[in-house]
Chimera marker file (.cmm) of the C-alpha trace (Angstrom):
<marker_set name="trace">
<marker id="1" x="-0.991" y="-11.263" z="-29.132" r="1" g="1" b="0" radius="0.5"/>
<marker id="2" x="-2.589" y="-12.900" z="-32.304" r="1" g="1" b="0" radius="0.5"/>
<marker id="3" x="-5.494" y="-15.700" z="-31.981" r="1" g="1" b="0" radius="0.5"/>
<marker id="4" x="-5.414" y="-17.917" z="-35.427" r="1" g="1" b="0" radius="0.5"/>
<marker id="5" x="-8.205" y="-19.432" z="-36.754" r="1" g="1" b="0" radius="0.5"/>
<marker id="6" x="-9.092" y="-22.094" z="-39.652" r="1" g="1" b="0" radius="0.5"/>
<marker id="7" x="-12.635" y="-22.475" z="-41.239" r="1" g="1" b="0" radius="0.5"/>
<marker id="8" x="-14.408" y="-25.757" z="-40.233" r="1" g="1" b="0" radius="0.5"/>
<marker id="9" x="-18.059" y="-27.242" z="-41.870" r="1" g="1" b="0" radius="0.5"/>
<marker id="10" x="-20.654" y="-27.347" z="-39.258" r="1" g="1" b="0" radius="0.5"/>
<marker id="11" x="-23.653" y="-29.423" z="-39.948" r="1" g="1" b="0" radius="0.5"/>
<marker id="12" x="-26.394" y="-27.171" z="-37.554" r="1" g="1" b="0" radius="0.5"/>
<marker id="13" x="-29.036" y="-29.435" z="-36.490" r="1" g="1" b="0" radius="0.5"/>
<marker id="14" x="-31.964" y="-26.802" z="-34.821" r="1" g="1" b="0" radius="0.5"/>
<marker id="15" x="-34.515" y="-27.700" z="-37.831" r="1" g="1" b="0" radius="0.5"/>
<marker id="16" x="-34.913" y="-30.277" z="-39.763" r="1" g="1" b="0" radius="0.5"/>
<marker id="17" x="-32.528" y="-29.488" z="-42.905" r="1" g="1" b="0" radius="0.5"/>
<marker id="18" x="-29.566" y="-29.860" z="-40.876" r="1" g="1" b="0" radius="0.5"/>
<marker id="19" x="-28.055" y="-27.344" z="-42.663" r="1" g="1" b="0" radius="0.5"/>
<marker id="20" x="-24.023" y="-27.495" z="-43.307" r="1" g="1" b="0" radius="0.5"/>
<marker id="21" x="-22.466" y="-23.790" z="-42.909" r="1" g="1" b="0" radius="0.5"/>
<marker id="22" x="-18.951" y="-22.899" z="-42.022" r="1" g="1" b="0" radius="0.5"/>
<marker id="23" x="-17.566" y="-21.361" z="-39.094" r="1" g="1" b="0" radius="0.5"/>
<marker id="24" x="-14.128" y="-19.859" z="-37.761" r="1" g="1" b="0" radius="0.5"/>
<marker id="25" x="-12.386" y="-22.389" z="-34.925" r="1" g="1" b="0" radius="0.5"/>
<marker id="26" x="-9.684" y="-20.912" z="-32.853" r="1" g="1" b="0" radius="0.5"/>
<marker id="27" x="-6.537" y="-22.933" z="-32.966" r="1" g="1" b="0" radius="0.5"/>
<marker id="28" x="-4.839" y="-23.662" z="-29.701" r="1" g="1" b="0" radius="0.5"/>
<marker id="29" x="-1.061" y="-23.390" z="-30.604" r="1" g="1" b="0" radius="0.5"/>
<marker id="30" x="0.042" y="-24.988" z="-27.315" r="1" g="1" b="0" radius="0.5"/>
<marker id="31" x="-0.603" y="-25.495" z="-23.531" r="1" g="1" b="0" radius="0.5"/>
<marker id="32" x="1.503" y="-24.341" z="-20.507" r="1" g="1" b="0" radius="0.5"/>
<marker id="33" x="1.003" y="-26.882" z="-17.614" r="1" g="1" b="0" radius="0.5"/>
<marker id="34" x="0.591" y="-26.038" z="-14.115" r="1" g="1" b="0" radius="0.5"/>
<marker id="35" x="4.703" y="-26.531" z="-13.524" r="1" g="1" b="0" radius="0.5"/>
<marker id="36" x="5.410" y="-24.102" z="-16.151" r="1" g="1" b="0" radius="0.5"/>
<marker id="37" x="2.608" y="-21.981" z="-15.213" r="1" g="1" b="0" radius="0.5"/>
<marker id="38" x="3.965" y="-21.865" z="-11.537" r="1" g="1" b="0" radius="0.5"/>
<marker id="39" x="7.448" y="-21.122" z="-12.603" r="1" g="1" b="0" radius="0.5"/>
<marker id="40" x="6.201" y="-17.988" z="-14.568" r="1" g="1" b="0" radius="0.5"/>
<marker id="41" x="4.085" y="-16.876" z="-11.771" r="1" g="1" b="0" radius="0.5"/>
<marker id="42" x="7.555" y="-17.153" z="-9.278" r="1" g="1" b="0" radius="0.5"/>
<marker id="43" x="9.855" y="-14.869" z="-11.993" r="1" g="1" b="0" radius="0.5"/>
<marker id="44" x="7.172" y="-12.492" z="-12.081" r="1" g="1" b="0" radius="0.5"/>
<marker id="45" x="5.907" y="-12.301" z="-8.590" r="1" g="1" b="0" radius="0.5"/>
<marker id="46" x="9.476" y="-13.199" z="-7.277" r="1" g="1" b="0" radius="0.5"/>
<marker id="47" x="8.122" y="-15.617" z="-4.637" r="1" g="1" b="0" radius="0.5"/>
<marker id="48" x="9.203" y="-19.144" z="-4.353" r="1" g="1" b="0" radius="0.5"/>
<marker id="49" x="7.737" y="-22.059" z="-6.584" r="1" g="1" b="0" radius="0.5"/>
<marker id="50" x="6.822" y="-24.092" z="-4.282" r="1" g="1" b="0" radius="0.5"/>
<marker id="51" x="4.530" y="-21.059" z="-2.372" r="1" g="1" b="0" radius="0.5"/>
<marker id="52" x="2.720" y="-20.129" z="-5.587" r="1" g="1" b="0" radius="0.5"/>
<marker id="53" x="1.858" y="-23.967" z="-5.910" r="1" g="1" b="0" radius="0.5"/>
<marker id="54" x="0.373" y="-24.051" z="-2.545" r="1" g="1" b="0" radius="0.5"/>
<marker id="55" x="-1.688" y="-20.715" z="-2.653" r="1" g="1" b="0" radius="0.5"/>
<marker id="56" x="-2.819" y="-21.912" z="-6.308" r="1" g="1" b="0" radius="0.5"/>
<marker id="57" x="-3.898" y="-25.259" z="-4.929" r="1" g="1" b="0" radius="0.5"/>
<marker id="58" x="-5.170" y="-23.207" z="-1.860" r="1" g="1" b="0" radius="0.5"/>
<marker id="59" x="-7.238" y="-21.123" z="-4.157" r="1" g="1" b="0" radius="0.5"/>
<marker id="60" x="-8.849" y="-24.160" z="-5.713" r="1" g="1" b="0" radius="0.5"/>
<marker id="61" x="-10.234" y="-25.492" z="-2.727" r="1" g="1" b="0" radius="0.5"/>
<marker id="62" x="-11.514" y="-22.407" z="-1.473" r="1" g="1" b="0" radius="0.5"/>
<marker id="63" x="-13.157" y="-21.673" z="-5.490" r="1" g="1" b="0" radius="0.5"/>
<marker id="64" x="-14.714" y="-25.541" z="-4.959" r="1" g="1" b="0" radius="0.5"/>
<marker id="65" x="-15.990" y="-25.202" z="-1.402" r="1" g="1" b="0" radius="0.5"/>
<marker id="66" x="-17.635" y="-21.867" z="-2.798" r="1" g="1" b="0" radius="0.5"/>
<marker id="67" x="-18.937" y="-22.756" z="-5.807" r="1" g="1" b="0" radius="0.5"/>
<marker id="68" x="-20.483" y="-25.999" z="-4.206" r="1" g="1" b="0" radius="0.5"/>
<marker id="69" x="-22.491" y="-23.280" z="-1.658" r="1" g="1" b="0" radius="0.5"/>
<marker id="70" x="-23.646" y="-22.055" z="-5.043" r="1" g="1" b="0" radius="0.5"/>
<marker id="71" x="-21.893" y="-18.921" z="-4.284" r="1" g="1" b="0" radius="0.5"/>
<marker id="72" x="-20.263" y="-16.446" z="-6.858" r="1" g="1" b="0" radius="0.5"/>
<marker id="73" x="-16.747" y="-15.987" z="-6.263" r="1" g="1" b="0" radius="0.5"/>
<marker id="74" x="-15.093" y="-12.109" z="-7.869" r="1" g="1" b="0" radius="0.5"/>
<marker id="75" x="-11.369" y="-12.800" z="-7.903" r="1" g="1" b="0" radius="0.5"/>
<marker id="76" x="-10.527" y="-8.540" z="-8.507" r="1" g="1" b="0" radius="0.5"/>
<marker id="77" x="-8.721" y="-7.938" z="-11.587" r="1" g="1" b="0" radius="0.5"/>
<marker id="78" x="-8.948" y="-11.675" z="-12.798" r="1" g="1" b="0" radius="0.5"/>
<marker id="79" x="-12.644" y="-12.069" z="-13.040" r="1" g="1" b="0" radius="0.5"/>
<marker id="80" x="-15.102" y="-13.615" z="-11.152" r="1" g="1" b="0" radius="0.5"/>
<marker id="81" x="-16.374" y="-17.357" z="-11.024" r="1" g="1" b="0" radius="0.5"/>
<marker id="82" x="-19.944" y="-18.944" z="-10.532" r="1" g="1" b="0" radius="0.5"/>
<marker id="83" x="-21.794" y="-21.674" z="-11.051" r="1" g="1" b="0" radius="0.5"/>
<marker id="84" x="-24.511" y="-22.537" z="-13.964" r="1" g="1" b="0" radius="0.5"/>
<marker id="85" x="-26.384" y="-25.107" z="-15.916" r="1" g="1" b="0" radius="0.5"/>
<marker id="86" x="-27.651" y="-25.783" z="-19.180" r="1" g="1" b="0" radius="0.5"/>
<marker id="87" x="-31.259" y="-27.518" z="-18.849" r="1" g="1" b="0" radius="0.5"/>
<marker id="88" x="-34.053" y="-28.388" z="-21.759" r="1" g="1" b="0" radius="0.5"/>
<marker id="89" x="-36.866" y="-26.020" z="-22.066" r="1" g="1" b="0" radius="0.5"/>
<marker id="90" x="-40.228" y="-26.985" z="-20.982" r="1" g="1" b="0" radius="0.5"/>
<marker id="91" x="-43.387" y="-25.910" z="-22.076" r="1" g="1" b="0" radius="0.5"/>
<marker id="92" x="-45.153" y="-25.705" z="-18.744" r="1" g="1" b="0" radius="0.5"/>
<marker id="93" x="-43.562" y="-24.401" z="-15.274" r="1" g="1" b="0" radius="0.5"/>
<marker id="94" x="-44.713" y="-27.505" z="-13.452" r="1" g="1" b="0" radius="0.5"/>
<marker id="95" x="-42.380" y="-29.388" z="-15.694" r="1" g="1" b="0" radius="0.5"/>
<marker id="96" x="-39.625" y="-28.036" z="-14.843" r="1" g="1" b="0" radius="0.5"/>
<marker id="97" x="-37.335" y="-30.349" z="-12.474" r="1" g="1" b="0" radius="0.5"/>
<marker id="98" x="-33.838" y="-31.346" z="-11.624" r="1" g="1" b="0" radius="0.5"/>
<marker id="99" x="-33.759" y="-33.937" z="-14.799" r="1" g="1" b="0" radius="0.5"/>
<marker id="100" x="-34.308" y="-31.270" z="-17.135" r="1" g="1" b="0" radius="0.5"/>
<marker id="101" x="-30.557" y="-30.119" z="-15.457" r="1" g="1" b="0" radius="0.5"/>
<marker id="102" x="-28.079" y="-31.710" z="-19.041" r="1" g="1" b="0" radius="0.5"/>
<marker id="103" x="-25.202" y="-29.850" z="-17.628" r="1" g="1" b="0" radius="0.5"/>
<marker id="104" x="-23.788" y="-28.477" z="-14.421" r="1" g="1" b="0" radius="0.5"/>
<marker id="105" x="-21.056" y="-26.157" z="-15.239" r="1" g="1" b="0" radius="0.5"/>
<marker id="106" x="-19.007" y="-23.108" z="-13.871" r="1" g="1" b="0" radius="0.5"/>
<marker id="107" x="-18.697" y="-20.177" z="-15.770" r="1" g="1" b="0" radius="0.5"/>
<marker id="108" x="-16.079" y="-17.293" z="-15.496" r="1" g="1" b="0" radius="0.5"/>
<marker id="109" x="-16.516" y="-14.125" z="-16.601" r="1" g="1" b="0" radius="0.5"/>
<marker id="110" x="-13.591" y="-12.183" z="-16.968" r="1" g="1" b="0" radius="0.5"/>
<marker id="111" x="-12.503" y="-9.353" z="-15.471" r="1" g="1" b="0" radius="0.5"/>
<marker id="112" x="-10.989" y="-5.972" z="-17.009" r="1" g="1" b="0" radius="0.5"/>
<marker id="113" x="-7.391" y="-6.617" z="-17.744" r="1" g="1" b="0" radius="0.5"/>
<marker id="114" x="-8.322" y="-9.892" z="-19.416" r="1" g="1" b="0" radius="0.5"/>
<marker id="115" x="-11.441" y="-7.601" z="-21.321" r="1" g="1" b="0" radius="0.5"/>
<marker id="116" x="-8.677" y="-5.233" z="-22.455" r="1" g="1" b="0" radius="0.5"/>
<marker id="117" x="-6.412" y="-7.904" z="-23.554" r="1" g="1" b="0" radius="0.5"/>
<marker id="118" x="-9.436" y="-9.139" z="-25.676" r="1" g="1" b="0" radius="0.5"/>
<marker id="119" x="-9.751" y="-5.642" z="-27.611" r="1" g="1" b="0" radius="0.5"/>
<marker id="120" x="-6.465" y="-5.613" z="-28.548" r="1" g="1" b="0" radius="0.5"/>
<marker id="121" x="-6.062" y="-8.651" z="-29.951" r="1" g="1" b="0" radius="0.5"/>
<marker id="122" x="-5.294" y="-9.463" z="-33.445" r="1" g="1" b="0" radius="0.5"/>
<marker id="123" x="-6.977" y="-12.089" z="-35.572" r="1" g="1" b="0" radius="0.5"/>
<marker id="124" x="-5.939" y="-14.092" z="-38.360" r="1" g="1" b="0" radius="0.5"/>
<marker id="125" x="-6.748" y="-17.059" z="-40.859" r="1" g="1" b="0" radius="0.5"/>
<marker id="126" x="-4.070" y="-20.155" z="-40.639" r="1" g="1" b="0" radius="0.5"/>
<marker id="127" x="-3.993" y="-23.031" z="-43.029" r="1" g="1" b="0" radius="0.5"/>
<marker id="128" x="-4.218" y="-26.721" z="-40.950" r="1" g="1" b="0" radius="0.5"/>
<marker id="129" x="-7.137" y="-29.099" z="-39.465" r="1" g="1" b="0" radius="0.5"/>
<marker id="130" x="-8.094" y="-27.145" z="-36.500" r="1" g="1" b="0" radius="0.5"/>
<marker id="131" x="-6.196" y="-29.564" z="-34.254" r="1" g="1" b="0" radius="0.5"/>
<marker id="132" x="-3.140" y="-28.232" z="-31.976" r="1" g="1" b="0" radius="0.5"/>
<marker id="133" x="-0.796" y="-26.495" z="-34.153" r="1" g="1" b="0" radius="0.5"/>
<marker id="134" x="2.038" y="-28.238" z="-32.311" r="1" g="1" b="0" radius="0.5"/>
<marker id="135" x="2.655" y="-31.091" z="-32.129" r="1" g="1" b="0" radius="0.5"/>
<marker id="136" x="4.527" y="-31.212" z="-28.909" r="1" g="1" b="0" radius="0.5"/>
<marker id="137" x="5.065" y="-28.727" z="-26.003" r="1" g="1" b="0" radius="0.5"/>
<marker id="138" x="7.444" y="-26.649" z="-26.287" r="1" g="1" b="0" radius="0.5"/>
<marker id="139" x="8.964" y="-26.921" z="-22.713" r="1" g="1" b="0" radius="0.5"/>
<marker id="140" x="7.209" y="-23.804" z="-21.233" r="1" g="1" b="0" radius="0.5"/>
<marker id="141" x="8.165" y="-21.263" z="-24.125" r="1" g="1" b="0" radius="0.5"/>
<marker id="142" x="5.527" y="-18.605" z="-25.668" r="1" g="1" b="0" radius="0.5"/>
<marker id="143" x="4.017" y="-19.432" z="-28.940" r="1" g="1" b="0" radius="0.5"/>
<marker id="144" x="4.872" y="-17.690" z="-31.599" r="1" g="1" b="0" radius="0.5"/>
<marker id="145" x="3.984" y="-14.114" z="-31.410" r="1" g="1" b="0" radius="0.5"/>
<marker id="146" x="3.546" y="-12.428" z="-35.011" r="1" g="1" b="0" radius="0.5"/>
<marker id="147" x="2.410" y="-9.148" z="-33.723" r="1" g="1" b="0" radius="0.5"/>
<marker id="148" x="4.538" y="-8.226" z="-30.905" r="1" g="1" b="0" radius="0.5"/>
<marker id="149" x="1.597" y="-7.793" z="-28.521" r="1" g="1" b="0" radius="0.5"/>
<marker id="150" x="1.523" y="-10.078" z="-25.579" r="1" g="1" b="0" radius="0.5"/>
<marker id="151" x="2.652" y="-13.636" z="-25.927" r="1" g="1" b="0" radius="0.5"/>
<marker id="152" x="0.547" y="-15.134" z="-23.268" r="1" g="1" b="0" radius="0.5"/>
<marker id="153" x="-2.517" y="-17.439" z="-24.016" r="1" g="1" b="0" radius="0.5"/>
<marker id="154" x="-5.897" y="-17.467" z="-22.061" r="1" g="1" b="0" radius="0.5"/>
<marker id="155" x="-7.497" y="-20.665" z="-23.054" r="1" g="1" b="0" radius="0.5"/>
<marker id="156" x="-11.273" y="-20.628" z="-23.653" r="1" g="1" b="0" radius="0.5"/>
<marker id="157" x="-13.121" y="-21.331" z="-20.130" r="1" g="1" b="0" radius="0.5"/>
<marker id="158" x="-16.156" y="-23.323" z="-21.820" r="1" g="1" b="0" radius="0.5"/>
<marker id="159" x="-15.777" y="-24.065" z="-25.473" r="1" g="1" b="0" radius="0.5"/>
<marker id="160" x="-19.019" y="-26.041" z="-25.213" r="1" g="1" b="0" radius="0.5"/>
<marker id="161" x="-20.710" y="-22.940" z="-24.590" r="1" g="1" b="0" radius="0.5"/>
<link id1="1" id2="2" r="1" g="1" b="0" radius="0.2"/>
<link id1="2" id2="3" r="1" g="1" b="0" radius="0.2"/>
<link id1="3" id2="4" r="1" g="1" b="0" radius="0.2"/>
<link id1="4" id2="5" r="1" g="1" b="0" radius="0.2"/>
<link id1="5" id2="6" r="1" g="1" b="0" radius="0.2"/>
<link id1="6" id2="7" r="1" g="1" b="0" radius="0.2"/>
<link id1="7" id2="8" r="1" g="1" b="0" radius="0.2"/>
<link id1="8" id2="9" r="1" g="1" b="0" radius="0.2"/>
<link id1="9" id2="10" r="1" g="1" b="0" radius="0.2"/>
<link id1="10" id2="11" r="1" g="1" b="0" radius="0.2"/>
<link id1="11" id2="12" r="1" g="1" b="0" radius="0.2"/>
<link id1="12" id2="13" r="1" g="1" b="0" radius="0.2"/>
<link id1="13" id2="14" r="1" g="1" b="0" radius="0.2"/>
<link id1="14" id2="15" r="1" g="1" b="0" radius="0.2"/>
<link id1="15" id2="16" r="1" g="1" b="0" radius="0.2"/>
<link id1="16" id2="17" r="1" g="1" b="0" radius="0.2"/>
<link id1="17" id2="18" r="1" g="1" b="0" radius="0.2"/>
<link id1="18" id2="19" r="1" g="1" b="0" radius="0.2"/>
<link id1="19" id2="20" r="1" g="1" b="0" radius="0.2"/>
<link id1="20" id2="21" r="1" g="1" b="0" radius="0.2"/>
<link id1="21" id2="22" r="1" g="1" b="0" radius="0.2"/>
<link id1="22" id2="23" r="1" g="1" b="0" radius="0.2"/>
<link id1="23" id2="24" r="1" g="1" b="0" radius="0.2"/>
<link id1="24" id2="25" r="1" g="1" b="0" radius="0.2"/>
<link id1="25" id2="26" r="1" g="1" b="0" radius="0.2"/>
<link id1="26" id2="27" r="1" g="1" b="0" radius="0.2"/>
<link id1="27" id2="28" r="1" g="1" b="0" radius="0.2"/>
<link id1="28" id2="29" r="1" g="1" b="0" radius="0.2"/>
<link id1="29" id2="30" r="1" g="1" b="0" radius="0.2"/>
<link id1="30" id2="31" r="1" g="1" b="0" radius="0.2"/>
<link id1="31" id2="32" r="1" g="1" b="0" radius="0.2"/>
<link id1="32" id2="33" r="1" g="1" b="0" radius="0.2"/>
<link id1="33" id2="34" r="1" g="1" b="0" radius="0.2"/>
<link id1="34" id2="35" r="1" g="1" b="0" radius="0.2"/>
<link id1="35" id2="36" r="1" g="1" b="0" radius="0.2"/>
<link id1="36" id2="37" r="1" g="1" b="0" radius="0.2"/>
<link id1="37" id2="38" r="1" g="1" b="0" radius="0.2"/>
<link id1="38" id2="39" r="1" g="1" b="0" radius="0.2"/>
<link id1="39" id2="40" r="1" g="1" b="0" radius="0.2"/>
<link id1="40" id2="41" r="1" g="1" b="0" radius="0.2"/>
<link id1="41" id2="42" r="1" g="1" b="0" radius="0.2"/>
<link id1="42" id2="43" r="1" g="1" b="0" radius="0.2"/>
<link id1="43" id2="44" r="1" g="1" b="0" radius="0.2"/>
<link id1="44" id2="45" r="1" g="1" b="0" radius="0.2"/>
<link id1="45" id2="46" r="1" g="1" b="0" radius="0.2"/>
<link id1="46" id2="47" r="1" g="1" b="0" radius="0.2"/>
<link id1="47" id2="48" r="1" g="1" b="0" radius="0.2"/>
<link id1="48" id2="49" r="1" g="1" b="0" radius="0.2"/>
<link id1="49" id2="50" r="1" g="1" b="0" radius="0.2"/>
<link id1="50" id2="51" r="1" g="1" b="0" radius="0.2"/>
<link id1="51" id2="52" r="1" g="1" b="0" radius="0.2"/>
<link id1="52" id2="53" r="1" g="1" b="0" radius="0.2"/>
<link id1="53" id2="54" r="1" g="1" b="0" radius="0.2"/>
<link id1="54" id2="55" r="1" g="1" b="0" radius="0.2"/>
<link id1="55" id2="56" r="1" g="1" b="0" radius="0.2"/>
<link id1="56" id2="57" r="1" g="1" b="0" radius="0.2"/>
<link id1="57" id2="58" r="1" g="1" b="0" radius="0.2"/>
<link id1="58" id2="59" r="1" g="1" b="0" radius="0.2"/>
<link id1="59" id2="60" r="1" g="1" b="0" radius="0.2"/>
<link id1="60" id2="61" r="1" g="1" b="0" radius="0.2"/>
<link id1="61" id2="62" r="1" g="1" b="0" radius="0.2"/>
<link id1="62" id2="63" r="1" g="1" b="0" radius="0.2"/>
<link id1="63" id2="64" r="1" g="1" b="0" radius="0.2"/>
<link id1="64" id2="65" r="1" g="1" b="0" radius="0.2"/>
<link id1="65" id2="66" r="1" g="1" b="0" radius="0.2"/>
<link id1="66" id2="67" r="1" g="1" b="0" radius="0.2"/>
<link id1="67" id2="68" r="1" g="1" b="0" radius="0.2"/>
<link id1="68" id2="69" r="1" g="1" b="0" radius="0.2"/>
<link id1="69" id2="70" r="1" g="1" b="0" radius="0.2"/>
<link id1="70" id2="71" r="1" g="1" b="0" radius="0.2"/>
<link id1="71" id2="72" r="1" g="1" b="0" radius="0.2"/>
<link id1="72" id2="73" r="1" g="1" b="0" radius="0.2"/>
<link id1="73" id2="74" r="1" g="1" b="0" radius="0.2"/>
<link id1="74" id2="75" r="1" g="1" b="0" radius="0.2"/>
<link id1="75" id2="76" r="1" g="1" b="0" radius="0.2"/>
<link id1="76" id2="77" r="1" g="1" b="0" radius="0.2"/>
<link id1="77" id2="78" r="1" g="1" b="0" radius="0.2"/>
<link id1="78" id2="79" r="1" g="1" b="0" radius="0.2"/>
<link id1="79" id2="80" r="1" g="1" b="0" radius="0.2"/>
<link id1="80" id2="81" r="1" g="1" b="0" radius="0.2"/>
<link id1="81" id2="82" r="1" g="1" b="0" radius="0.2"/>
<link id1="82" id2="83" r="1" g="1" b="0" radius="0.2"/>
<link id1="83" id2="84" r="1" g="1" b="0" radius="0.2"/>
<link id1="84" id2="85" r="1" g="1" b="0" radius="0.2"/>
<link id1="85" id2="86" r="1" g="1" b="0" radius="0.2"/>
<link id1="86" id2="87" r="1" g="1" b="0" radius="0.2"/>
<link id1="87" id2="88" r="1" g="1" b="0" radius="0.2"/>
<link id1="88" id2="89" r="1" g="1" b="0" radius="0.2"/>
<link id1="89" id2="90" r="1" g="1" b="0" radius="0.2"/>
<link id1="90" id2="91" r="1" g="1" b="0" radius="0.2"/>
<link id1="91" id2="92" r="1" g="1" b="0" radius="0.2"/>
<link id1="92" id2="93" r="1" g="1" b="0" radius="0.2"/>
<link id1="93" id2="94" r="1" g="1" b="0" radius="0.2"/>
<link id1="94" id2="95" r="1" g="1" b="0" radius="0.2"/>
<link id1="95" id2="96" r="1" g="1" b="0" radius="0.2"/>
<link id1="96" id2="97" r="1" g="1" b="0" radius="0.2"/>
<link id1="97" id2="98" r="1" g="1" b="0" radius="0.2"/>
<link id1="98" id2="99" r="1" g="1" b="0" radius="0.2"/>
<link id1="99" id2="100" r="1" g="1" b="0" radius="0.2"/>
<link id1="100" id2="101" r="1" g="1" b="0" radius="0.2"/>
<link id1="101" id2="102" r="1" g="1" b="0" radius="0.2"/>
<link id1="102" id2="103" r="1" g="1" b="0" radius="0.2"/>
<link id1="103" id2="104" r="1" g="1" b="0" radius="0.2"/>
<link id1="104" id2="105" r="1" g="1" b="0" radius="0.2"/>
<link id1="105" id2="106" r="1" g="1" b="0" radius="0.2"/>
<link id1="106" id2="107" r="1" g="1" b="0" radius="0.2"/>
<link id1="107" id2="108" r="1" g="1" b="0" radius="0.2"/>
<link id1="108" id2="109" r="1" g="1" b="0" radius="0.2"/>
<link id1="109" id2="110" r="1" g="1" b="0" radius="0.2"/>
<link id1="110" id2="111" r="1" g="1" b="0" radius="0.2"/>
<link id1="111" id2="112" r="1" g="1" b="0" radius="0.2"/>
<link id1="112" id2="113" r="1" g="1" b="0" radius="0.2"/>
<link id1="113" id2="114" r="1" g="1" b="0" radius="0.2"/>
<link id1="114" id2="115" r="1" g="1" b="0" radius="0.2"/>
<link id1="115" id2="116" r="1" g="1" b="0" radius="0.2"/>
<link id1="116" id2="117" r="1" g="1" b="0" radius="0.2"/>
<link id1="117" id2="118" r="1" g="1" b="0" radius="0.2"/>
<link id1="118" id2="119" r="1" g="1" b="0" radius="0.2"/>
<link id1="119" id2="120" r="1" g="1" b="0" radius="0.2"/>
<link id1="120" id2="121" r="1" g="1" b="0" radius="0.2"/>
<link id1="121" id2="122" r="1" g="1" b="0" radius="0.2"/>
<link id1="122" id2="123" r="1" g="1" b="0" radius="0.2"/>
<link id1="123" id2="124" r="1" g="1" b="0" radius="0.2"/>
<link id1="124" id2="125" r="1" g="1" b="0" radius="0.2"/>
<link id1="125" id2="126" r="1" g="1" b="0" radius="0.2"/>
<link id1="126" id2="127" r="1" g="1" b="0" radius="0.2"/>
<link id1="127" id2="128" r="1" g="1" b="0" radius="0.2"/>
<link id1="128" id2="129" r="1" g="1" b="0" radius="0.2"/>
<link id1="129" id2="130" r="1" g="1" b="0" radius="0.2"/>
<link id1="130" id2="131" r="1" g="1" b="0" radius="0.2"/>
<link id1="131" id2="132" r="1" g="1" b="0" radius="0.2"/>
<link id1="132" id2="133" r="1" g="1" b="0" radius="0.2"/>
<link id1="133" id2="134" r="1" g="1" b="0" radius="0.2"/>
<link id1="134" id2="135" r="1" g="1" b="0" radius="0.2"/>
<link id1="135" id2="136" r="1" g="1" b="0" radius="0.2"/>
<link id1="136" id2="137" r="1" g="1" b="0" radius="0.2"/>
<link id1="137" id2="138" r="1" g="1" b="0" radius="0.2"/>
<link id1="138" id2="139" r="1" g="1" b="0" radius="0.2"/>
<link id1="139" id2="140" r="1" g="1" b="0" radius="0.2"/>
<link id1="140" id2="141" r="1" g="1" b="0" radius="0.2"/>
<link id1="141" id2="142" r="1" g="1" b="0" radius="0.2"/>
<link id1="142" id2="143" r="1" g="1" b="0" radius="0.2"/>
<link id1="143" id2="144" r="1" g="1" b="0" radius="0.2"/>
<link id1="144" id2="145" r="1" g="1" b="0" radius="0.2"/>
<link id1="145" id2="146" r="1" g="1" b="0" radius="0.2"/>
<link id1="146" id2="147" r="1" g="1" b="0" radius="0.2"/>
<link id1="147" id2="148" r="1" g="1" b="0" radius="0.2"/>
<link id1="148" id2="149" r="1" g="1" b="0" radius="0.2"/>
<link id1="149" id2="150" r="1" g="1" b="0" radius="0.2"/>
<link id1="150" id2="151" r="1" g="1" b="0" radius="0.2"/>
<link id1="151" id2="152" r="1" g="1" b="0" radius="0.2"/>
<link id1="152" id2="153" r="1" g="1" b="0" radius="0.2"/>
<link id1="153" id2="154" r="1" g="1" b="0" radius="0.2"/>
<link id1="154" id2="155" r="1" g="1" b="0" radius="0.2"/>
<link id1="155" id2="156" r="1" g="1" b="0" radius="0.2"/>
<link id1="156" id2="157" r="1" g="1" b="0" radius="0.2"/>
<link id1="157" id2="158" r="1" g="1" b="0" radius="0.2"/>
<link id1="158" id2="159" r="1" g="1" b="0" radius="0.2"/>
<link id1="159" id2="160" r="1" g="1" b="0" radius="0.2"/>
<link id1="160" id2="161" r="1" g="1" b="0" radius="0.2"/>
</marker_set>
C-alpha cells in the first residue's frame, strides 16, 4: 500500500504573526461506499450480502447506543471506539462548564492489524491540488497500487484532529 501526499501552505494562527508554513496533506485517491464495501466483505467472508449489511447496520446501533452511555467499545483486532470532546481551556476550575464543550466527537483508536498495516506503508510526494485524485469512482475497484503491498484504503477517522 502507498499513501500520496502533496504540500499545502498553512497560515497557523496560535500567535499573533499568523505565520504561513507548509505541510504534507494526504490525498484520498477514491472512496468505496457501503455497497461496494459489503460486496467485498461477502467474497471474503463468503456470507451473503444482504447478512453482512444487516450485522454492519446491527453493529452501528449497538456502537451508538454504547457510545451514547459514554461507554468505550474494543471491537478485537479492529480497534476500539469511544467517545471525546474538544473544549477551550480555562484558567480557573470553577470555569469550567458544558459551554466550554466546541466539539463532541468519537475517536477510534486502532487496533494491531490496522497498526501493522501503518508500519508498512509506503509514502510518497504526488503533483495535484490536494483534492480527490479521481475524479469519479471507479465502480468498487482498488486504487492504484504502486508498491504491491495491500490495495485497501483506511480513511482517516478524524482529520479535524
Amino acid at each position: 500500500m502507498a499513501l500520496k501526499y502533496v504540500v499545502k501552505k498553512r497560515t497557523f494562527g496560535f500567535d499573533k504573526t499568523k505565520a504561513e508554513k507548509y505541510v504534507a496533506q494526504n490525498v484520498i485517491t477514491n472512496t468505496v461506499d457501503f455497497r461496494d464495501l459489503c460486496k467485498e466483505v461477502s467474497m471474503f467472508g463468503m456470507i451473503p450480502e444482504g447478512a453482512v449489511k444487516h450485522v454492519i447496520d446491527a453493529l452501528i446501533d449497538a456502537l451508538n447506543t454504547n457510545l451514547n452511555k459514554g461507554m468505550s467499545v474494543q471491537l478485537g483486532d479492529f480497534g476500539c471506539f469511544r467517545p471525546g470532546m474538544n473544549c477551550k481551556s480555562q484558567d480557573a476550575a470553577e470555569d469550567v462548564d458544558a459551554d466550554t464543550i466546541q466539539r463532541v466527537k468519537i475517536v477510534f483508536t486502532p487496533g494491531y492489524k490496522f497498526k501493522e498495516m501503518l508500519n508498512k506503508v509506503s509514502i510518497y510526494k504526488t503533483e495535484g491540488n490536494g483534492s480527490n485524485a479521481s475524479s469519479g469512482n471507479n465502480g468498487g475497484n482498488n486504487p492504484e497500487n504502486p508498491d504491491g503491498g495491500d490495495s485497501g484504503e483506511t480513511p482517516d477517522p478524524d482529520p479535524a484532529a
